[in-house]
PDB file of N, CA, C, O and CB in Angstrom:
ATOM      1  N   UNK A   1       4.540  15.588   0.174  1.00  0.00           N
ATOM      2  CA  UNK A   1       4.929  14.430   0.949  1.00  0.00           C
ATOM      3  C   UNK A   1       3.752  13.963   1.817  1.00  0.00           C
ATOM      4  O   UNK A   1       3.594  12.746   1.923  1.00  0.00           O
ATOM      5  CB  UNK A   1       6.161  14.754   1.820  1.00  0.00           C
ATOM      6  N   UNK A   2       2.899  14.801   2.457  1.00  0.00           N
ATOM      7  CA  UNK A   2       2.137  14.703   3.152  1.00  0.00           C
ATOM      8  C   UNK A   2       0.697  13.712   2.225  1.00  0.00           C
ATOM      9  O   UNK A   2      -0.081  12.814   2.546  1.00  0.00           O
ATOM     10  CB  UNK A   2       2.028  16.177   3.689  1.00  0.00           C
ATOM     11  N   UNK A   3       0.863  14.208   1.466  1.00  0.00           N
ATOM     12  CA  UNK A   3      -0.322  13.386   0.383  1.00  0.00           C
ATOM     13  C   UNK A   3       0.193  11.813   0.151  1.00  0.00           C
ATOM     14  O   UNK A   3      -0.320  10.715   0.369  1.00  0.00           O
ATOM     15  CB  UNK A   3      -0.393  14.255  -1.439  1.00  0.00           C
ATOM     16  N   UNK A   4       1.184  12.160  -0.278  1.00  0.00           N
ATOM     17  CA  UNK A   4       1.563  10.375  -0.355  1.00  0.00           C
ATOM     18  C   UNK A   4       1.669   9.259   0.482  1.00  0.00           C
ATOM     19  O   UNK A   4       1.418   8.102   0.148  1.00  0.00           O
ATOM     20  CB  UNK A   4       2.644  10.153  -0.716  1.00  0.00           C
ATOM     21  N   UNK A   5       2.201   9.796   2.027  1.00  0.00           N
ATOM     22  CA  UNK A   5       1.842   9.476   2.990  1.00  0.00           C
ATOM     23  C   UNK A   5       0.631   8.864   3.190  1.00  0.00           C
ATOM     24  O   UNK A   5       0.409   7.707   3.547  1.00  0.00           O
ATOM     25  CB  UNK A   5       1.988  10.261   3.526  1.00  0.00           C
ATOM     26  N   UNK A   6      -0.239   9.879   2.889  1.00  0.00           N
ATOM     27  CA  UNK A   6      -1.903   9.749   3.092  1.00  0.00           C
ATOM     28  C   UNK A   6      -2.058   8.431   2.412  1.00  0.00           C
ATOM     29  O   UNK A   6      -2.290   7.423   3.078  1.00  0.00           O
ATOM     30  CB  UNK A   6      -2.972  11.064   2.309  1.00  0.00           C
ATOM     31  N   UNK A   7      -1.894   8.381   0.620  1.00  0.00           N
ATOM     32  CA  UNK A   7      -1.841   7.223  -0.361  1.00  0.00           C
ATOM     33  C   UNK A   7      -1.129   6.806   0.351  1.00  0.00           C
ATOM     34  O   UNK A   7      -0.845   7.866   0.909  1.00  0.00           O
ATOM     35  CB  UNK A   7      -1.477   7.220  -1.772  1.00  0.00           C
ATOM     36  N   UNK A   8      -0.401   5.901   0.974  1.00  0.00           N
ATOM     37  CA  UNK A   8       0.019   4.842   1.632  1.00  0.00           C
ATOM     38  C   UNK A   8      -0.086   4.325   2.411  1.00  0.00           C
ATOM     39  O   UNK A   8       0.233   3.146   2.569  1.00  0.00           O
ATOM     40  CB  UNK A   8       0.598   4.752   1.777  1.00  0.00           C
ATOM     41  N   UNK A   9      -0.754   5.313   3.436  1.00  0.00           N
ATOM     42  CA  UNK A   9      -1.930   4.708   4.379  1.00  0.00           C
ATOM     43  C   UNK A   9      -3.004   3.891   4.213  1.00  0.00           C
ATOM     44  O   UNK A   9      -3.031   2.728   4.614  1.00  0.00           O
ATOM     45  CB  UNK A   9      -2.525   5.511   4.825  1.00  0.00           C
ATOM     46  N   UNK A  10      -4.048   4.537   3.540  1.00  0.00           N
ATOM     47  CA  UNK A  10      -5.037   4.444   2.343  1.00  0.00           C
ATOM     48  C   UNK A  10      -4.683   3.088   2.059  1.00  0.00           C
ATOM     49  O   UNK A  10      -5.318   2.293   2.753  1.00  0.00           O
ATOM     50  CB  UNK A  10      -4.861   5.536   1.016  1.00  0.00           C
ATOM     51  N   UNK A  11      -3.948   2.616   1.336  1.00  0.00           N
ATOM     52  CA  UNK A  11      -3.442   1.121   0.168  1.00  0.00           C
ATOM     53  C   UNK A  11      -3.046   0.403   1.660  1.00  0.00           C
ATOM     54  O   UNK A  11      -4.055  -0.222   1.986  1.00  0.00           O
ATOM     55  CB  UNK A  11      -1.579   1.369  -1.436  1.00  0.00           C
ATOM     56  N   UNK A  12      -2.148   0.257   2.554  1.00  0.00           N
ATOM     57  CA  UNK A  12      -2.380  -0.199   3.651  1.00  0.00           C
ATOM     58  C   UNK A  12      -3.190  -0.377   4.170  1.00  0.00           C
ATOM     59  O   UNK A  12      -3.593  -1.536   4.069  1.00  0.00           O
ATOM     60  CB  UNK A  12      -2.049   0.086   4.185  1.00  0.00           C
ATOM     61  N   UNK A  13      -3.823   0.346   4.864  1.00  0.00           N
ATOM     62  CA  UNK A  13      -5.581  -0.016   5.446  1.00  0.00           C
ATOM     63  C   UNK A  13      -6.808  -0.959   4.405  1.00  0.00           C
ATOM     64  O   UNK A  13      -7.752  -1.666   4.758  1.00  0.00           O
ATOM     65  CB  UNK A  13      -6.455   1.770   5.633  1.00  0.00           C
ATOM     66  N   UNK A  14      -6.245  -0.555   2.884  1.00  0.00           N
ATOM     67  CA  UNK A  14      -7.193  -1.759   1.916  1.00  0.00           C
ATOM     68  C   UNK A  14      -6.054  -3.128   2.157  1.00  0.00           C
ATOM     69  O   UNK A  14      -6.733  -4.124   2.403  1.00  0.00           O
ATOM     70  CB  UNK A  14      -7.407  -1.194  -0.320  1.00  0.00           C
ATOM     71  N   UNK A  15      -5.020  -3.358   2.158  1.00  0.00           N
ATOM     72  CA  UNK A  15      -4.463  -4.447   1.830  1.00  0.00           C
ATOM     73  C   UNK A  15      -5.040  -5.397   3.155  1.00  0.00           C
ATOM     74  O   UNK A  15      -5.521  -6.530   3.150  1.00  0.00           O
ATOM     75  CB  UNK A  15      -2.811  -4.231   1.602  1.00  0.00           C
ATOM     76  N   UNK A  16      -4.779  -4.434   4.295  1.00  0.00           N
ATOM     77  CA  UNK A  16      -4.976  -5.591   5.282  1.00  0.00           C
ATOM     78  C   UNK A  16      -6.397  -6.325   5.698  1.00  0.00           C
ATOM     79  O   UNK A  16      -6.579  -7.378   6.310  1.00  0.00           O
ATOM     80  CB  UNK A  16      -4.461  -5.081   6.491  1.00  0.00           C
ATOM     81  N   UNK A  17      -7.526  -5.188   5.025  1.00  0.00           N
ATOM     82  CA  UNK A  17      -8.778  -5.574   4.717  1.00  0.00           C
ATOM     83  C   UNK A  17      -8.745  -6.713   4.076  1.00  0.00           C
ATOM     84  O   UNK A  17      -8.943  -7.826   4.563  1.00  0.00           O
ATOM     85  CB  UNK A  17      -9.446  -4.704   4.049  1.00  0.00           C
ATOM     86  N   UNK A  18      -8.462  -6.413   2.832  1.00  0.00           N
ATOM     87  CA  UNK A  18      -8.456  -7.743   1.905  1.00  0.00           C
ATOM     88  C   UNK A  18      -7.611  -8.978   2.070  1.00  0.00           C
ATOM     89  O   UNK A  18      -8.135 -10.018   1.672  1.00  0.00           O
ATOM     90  CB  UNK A  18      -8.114  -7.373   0.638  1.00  0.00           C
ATOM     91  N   UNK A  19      -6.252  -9.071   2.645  1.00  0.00           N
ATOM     92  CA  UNK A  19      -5.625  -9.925   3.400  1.00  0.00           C
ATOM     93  C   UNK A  19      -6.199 -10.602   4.294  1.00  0.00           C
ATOM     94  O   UNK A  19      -6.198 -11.831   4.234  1.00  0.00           O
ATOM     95  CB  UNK A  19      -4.812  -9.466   3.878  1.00  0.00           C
ATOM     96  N   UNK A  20      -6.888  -9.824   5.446  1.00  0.00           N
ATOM     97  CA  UNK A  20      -8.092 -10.743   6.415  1.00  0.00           C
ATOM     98  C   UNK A  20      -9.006 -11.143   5.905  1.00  0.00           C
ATOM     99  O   UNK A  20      -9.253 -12.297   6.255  1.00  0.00           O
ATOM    100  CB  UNK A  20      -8.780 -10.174   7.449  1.00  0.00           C
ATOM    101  N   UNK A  21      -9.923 -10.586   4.946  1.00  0.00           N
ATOM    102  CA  UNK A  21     -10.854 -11.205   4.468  1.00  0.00           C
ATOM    103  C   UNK A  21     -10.596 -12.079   3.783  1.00  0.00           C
ATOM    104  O   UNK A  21     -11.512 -12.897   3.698  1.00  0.00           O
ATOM    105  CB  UNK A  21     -11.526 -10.640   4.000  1.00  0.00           C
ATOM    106  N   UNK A  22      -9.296 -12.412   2.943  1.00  0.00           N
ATOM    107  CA  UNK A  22      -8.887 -13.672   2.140  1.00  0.00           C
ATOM    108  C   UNK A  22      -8.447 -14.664   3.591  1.00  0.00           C
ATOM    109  O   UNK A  22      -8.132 -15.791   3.208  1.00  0.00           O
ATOM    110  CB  UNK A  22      -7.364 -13.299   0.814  1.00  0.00           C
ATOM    111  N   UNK A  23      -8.401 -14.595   4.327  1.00  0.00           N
ATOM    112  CA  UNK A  23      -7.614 -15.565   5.404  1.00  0.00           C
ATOM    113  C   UNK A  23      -8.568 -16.186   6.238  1.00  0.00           C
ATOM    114  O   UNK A  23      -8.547 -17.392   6.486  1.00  0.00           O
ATOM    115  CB  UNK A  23      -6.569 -14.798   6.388  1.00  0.00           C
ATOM    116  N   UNK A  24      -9.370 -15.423   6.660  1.00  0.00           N
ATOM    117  CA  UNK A  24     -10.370 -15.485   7.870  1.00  0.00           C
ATOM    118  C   UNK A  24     -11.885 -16.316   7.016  1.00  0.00           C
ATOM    119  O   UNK A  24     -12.824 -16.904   7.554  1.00  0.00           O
ATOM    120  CB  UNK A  24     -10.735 -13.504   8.590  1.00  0.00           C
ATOM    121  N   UNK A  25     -11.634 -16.073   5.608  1.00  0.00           N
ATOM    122  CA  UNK A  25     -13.251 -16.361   4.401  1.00  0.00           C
ATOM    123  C   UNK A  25     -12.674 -16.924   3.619  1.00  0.00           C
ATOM    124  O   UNK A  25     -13.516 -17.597   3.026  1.00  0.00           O
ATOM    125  CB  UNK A  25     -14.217 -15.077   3.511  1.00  0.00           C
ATOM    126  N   UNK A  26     -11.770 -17.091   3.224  1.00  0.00           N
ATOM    127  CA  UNK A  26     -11.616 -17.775   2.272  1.00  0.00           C
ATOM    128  C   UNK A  26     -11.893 -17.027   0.685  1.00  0.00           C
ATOM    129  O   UNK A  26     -11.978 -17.383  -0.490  1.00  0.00           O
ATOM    130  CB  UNK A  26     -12.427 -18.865   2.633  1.00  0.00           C
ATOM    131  N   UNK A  27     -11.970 -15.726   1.525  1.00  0.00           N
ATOM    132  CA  UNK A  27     -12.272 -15.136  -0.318  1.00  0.00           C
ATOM    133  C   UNK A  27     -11.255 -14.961  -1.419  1.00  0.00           C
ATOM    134  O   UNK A  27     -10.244 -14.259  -1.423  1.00  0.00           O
ATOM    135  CB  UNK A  27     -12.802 -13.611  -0.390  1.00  0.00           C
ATOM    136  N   UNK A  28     -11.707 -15.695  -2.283  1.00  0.00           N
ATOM    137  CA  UNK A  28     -10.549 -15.536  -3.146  1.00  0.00           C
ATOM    138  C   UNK A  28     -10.281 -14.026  -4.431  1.00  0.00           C
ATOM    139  O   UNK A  28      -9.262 -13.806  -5.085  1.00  0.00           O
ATOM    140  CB  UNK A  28     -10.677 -16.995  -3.936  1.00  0.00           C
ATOM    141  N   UNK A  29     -11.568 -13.236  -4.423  1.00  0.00           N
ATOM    142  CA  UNK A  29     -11.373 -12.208  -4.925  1.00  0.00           C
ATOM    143  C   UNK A  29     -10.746 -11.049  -3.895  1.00  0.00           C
ATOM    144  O   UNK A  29     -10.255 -10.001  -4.313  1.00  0.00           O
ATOM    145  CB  UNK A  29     -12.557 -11.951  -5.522  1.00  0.00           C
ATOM    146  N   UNK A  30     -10.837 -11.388  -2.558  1.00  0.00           N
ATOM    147  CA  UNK A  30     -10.075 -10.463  -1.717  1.00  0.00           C
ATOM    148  C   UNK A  30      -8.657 -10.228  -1.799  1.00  0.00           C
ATOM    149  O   UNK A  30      -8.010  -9.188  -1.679  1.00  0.00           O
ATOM    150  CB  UNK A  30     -10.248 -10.797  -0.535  1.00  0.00           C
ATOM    151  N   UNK A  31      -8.084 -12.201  -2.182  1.00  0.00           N
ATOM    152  CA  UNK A  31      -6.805 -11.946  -1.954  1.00  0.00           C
ATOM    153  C   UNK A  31      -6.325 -11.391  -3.298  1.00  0.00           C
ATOM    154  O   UNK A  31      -5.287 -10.731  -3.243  1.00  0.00           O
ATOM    155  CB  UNK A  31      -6.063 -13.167  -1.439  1.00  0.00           C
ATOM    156  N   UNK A  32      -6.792 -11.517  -4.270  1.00  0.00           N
ATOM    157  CA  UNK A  32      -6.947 -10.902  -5.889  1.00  0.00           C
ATOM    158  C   UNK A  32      -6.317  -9.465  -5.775  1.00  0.00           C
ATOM    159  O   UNK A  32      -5.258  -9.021  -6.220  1.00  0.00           O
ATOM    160  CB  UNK A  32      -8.772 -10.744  -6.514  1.00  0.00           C
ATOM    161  N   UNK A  33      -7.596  -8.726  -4.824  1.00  0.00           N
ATOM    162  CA  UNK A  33      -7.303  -7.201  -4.378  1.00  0.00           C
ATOM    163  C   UNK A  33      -6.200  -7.193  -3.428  1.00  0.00           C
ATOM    164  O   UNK A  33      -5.422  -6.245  -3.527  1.00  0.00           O
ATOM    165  CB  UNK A  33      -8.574  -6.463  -3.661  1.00  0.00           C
ATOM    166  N   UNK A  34      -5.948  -8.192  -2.393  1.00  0.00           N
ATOM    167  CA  UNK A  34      -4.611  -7.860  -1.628  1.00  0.00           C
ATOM    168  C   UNK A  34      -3.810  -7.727  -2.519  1.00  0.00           C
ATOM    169  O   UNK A  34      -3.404  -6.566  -2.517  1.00  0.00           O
ATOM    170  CB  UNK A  34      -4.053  -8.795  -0.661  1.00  0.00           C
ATOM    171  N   UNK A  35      -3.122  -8.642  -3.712  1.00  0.00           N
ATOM    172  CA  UNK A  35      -1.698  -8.920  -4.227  1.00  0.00           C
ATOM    173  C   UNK A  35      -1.990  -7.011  -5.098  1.00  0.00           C
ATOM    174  O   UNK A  35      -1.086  -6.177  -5.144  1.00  0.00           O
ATOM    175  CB  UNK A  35      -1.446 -10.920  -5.587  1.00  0.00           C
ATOM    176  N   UNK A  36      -3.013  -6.841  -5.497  1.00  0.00           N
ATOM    177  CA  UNK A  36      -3.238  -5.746  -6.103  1.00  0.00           C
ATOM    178  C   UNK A  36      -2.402  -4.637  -5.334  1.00  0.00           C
ATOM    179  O   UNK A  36      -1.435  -3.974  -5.709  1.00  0.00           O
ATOM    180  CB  UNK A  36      -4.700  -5.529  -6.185  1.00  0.00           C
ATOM    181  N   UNK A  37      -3.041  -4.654  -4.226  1.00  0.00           N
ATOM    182  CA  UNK A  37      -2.404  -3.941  -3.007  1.00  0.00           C
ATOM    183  C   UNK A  37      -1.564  -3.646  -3.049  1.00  0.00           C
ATOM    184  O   UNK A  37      -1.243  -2.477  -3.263  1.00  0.00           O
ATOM    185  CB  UNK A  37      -2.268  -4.308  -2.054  1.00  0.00           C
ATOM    186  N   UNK A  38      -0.751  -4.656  -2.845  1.00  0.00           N
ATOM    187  CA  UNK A  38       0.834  -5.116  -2.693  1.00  0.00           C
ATOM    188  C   UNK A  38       1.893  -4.509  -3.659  1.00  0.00           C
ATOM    189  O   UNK A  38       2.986  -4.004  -3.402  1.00  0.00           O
ATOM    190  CB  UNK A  38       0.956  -6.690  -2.929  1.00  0.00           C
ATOM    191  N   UNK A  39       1.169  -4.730  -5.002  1.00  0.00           N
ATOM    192  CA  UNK A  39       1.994  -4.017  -6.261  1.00  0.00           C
ATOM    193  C   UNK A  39       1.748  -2.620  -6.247  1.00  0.00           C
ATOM    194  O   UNK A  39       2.485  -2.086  -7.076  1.00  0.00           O
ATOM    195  CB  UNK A  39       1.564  -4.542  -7.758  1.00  0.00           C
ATOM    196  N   UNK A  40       1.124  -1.910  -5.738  1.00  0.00           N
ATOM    197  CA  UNK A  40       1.069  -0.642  -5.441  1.00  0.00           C
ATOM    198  C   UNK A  40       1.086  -0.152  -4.785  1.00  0.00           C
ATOM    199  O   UNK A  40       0.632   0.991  -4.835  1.00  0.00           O
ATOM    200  CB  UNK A  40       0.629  -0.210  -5.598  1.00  0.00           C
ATOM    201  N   UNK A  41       1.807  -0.846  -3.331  1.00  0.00           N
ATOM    202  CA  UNK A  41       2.345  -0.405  -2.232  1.00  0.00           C
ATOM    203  C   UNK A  41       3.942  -0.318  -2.727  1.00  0.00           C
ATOM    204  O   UNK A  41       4.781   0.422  -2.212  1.00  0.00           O
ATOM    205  CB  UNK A  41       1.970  -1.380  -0.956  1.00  0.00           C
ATOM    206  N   UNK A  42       4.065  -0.799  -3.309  1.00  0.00           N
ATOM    207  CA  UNK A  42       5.211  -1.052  -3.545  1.00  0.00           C
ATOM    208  C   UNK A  42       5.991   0.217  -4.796  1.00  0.00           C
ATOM    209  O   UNK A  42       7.177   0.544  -4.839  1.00  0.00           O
ATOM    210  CB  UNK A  42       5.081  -2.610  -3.966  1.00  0.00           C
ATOM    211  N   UNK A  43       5.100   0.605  -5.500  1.00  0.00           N
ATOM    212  CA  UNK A  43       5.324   1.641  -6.067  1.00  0.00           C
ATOM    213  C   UNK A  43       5.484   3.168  -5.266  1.00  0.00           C
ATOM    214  O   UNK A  43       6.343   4.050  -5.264  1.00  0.00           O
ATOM    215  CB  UNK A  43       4.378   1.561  -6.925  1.00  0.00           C
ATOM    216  N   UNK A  44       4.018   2.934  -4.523  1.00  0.00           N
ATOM    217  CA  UNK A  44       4.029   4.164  -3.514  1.00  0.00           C
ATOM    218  C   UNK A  44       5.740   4.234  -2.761  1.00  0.00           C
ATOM    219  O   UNK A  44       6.544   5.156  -2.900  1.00  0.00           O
ATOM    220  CB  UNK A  44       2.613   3.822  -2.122  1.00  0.00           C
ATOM    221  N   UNK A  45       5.925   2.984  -1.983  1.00  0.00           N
ATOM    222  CA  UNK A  45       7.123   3.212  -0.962  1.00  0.00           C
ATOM    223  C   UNK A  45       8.479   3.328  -1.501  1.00  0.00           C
ATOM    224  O   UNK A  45       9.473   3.628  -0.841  1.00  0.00           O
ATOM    225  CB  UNK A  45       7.211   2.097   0.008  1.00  0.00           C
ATOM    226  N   UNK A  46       8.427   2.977  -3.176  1.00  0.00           N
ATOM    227  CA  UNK A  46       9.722   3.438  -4.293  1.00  0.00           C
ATOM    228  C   UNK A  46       9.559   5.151  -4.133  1.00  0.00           C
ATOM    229  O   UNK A  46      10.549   5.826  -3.851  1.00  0.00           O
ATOM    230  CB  UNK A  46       9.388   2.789  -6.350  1.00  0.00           C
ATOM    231  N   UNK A  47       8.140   5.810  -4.353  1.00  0.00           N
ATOM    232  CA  UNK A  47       8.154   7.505  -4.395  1.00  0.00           C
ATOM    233  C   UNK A  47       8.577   7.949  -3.577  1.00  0.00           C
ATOM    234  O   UNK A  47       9.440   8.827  -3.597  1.00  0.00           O
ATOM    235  CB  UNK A  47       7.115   8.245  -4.448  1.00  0.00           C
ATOM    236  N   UNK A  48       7.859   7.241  -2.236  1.00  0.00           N
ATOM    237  CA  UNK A  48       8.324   7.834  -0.906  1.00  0.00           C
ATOM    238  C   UNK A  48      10.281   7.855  -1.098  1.00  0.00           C
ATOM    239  O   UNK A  48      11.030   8.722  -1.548  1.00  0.00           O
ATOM    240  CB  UNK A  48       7.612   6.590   0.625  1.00  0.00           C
ATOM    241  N   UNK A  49      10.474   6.880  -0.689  1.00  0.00           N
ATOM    242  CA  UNK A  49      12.001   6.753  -1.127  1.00  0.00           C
ATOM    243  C   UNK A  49      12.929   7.974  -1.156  1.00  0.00           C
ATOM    244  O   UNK A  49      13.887   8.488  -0.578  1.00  0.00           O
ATOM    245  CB  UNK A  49      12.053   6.230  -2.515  1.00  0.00           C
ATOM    246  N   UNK A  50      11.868   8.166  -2.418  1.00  0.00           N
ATOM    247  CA  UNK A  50      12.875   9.066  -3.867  1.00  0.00           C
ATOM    248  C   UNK A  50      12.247  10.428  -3.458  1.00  0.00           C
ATOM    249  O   UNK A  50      12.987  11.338  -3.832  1.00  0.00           O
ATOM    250  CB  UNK A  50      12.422   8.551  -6.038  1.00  0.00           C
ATOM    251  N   UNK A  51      11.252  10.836  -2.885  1.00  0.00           N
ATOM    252  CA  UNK A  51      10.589  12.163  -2.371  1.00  0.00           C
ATOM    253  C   UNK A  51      11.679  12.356  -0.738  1.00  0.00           C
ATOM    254  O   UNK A  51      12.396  13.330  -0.513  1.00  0.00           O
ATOM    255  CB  UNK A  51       8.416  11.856  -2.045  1.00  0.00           C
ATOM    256  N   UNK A  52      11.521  11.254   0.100  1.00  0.00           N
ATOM    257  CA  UNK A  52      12.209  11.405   1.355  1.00  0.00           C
ATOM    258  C   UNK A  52      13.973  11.311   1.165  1.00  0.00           C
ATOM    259  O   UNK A  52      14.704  11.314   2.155  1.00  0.00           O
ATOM    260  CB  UNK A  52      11.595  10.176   2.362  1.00  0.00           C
ATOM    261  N   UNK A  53      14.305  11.261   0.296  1.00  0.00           N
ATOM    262  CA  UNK A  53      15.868  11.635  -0.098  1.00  0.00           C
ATOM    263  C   UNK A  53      15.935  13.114  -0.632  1.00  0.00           C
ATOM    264  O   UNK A  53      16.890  13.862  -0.419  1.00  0.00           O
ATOM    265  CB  UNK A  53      16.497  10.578  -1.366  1.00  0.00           C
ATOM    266  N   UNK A  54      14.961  13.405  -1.255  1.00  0.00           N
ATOM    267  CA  UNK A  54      15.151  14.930  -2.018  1.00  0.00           C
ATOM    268  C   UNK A  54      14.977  15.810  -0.424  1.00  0.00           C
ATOM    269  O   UNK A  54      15.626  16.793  -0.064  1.00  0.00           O
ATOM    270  CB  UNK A  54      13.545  15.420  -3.566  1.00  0.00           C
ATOM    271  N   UNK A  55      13.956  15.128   0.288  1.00  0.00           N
ATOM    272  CA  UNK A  55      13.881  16.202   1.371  1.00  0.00           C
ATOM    273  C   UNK A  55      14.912  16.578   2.179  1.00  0.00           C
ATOM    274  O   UNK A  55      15.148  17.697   2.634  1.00  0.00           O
ATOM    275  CB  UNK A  55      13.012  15.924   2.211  1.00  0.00           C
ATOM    276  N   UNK A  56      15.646  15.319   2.354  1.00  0.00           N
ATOM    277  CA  UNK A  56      16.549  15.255   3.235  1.00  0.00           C
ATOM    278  C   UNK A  56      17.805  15.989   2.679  1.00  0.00           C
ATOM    279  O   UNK A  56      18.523  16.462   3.560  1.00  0.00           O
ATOM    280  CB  UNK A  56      16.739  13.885   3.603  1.00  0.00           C
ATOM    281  N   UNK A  57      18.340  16.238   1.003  1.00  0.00           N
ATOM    282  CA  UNK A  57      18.801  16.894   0.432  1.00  0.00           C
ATOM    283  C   UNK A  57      18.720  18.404   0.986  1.00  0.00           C
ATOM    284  O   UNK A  57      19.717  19.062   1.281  1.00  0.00           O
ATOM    285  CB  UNK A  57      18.392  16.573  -0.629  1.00  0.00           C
ATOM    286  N   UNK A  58      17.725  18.745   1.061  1.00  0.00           N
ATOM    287  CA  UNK A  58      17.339  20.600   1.203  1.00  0.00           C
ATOM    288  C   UNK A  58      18.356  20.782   2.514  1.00  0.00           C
ATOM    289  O   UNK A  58      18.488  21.886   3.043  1.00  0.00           O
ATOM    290  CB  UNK A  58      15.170  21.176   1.715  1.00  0.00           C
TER     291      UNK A  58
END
């Protein structure tokens, strides 16, 4: 649990990089990597989910 956590930090701290840098610059390969982000934040916080229900199970 502790690792995935970590990966979701991690993909957070890049999204909002690339989110500001698409906003603040105008970069358009940043926001490329944000939406990237996004779809794999989104996977991560489905594991979490499904890892933080099993825990709560024990």
């Amino acid at each position: 649990m502790k690792e995935l956590l970590e990966k979701i930090n991690a993909e957070i701290a890049s999204f909002q990089e690339n989110a500001n840098s698409q906003m603040e610059n105008s970069n358009k390969a940043a926001g490329t990597r944000a939406r990237k982000n996004s779809l794999e934040l989104t996977k991560l916080l489905k594991e979490f989910r499904q890892v933080s229900l099993e825990e709560s199970k024990k």
